[in-house]
C-alpha positions in Angstrom: 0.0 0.0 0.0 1.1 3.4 -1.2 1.0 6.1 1.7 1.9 9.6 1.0 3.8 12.0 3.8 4.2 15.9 2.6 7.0 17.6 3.1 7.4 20.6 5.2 3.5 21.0 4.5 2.0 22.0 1.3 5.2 24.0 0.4 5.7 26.0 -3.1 9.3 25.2 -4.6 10.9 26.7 -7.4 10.0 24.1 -10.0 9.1 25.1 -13.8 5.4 25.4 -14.0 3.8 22.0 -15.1 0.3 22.1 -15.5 -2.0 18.8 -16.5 -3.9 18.5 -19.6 -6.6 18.7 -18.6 -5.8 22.3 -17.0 -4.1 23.4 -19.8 -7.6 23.7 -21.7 -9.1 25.9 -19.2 -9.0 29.4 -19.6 -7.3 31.4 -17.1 -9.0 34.1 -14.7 -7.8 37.5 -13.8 -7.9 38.9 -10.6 -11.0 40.7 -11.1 -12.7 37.8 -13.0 -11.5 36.1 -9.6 -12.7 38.2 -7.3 -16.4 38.2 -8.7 -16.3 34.5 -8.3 -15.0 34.2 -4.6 -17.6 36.5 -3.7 -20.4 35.0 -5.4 -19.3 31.3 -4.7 -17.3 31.7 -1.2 -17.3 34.7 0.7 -19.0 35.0 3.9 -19.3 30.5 3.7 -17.9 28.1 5.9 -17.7 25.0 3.7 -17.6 21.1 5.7 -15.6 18.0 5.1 -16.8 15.3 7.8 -14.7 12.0 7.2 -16.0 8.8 9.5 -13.2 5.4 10.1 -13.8 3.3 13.2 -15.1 4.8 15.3 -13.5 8.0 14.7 -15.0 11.3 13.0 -12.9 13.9 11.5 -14.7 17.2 10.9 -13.1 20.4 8.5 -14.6 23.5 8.2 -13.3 25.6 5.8 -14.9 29.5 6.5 -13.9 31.8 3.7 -14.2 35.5 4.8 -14.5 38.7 2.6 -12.3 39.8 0.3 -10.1 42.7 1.3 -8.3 45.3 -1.1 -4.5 45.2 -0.7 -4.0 48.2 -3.2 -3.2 48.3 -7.4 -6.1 45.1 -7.8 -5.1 43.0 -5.4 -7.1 41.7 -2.5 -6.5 39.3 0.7 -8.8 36.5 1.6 -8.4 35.5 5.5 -9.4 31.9 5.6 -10.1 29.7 9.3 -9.6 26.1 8.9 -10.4 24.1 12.2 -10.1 20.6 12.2 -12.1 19.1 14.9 -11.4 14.9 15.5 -13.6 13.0 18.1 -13.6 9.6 19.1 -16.8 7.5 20.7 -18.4 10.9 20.8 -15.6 12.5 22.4 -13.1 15.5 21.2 -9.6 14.4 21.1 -8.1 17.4 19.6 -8.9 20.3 17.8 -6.7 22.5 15.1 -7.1 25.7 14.1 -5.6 27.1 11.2 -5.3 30.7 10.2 -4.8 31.5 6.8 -4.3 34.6 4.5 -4.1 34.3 0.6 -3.4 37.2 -1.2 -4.3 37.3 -4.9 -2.4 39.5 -7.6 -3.1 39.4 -11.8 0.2 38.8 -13.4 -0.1 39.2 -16.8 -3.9 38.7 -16.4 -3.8 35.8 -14.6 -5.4 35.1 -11.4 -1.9 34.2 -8.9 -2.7 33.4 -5.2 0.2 33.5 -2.2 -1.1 31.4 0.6 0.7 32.3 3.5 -0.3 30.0 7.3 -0.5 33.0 10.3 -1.2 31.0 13.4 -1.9 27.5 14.6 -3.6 26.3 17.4 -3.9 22.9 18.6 -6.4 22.4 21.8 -6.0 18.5 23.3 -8.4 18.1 26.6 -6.2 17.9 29.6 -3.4 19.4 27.9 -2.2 23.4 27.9 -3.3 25.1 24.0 -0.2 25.5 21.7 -0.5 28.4 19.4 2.1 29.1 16.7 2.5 32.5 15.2 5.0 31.2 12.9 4.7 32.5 9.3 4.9 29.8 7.1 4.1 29.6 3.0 1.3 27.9 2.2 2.0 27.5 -1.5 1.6 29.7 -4.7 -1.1 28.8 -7.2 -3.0 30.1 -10.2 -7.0 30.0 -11.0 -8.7 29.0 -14.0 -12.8 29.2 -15.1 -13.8 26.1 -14.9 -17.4 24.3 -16.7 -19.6 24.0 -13.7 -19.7 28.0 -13.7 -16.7 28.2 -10.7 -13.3 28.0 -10.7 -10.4 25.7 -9.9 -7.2 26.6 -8.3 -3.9 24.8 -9.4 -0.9 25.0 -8.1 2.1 26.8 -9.8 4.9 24.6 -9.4 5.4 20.9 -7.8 4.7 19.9 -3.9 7.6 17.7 -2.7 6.4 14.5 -1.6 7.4 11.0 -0.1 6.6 8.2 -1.1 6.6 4.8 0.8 6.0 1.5 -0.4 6.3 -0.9 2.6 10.3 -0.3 3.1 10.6 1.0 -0.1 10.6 5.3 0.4 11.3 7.6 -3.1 11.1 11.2 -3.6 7.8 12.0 -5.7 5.6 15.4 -6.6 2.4 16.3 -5.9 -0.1 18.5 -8.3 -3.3 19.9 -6.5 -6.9 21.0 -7.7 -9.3 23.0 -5.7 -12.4 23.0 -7.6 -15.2 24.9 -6.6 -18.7 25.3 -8.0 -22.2 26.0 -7.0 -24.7 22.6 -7.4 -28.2 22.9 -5.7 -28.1 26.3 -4.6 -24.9 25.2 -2.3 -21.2 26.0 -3.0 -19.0 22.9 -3.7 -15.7 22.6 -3.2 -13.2 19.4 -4.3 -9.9 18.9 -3.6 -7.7 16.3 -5.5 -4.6 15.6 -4.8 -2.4 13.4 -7.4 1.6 12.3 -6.7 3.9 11.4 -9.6 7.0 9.6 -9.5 9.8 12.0 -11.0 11.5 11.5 -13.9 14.5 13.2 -15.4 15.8 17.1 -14.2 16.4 19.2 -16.3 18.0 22.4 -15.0 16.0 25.4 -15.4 13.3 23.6 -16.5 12.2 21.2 -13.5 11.3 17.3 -13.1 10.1 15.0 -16.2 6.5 14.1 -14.0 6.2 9.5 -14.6 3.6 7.6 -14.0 1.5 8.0 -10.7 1.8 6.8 -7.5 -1.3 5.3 -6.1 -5.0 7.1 -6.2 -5.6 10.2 -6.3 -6.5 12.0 -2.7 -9.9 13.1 -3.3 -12.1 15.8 -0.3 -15.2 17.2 -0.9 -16.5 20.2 1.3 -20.0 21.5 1.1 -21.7 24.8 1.8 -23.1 24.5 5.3 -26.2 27.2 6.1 -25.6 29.4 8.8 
């Protein structure tokens, strides 16, 4: 069995830009293009995830706030992920993630800097750790996509792991964030699919192989308020 381990987080590295087929048809967004669609599809939503193995139940909220101007076009979105996991009925720990993604157009394209603020993790019976550690989140750029929405690639390669019982390789991820409205409720889904790496070629980046395993699929749904 395949298991995948990221490194250092969902981290942007320098990589030439390799984008999937299947995103190379889609038409890229500007920022303002963008910004009309966070606002119509996210804004002001917290979006769930609730994921249910043995006995255990993993809850993600994903709450998108308002867009911000940050000056010539660009904006800030501040996004709260909490992660909530219970056991038997009972909460065993509980992460909270703050997030701010700013979004410039280069060029007319839609480019998003995801930068993690501050962590907290909350165990009961233990003292709350917060981190104010600034950390990158990764670098991505947004296309239109058919379903009216948009989906959000990222720029360059995540380095991975890979392990195959003893067996452990070096391997790259590419991520899709689609979202989408579908019965008067936004919809997000968020694939995740690692390659084995090929060839480097300098100043151009990894030949991406075949892939490694299936891909890492989440789905979040609008929840009323």
């Amino acid at each position: 069995m395949v298991r995948v381990m990221a490194l250092s987080g969902m981290l942007f590295i320098s990589f030439f830009m390799l984008v999937l087929n299947s995103q190379a048809q889609q038409k890229p967004l500007s920022g303002a293009e963008f910004r009309q669609l966070y606002d119509s599809l996210l804004a002001g939503k917290t979006l769930v995830t609730e994921i249910k193995e043995d006995g255990t139940v993993l809850i993600k909220e994903r709450k998108f706030g308002s867009a911000i101007d940050a000056g010539d076009g660009d904006f800030e979105v501040p996004i709260d992920v909490v992660i909530t996991k219970t056991k038997d009925g009972q909460m065993e720990q509980k992460v909270t993630v703050d997030i701010t993604s700013r979004v410039s157009d280069v060029g007319g394209l839609a480019i998003i800097s995801e930068e993690v603020r501050q962590t907290t993790v909350e165990k009961p019976g233990s003292e709350t750790q917060i981190s104010r550690d600034i950390t990158e989140g990764g670098i991505f750029r947004v296309a239109a996509n058919e379903k009216g929405g948009f989906d959000v690639h990222n720029f360059g390669l995540m380095p991975t792991v890979a392990t195959d019982g003893t067996s452990v390789s070096p391997a790259g991820s590419m991520v899709s964030y689609s979202c989408f409205s579908e019965g008067g409720l936004s919809k997000c889904i968020l694939t995740i699919r690692q390659y084995k790496l090929g060839e480097y070629k300098p100043l151009v980046g990894y030949v991406l192989t075949e892939t490694v395993g299936k891909d890492m699929v989440e789905t979040a749904t609008e929840v009323k308020q």
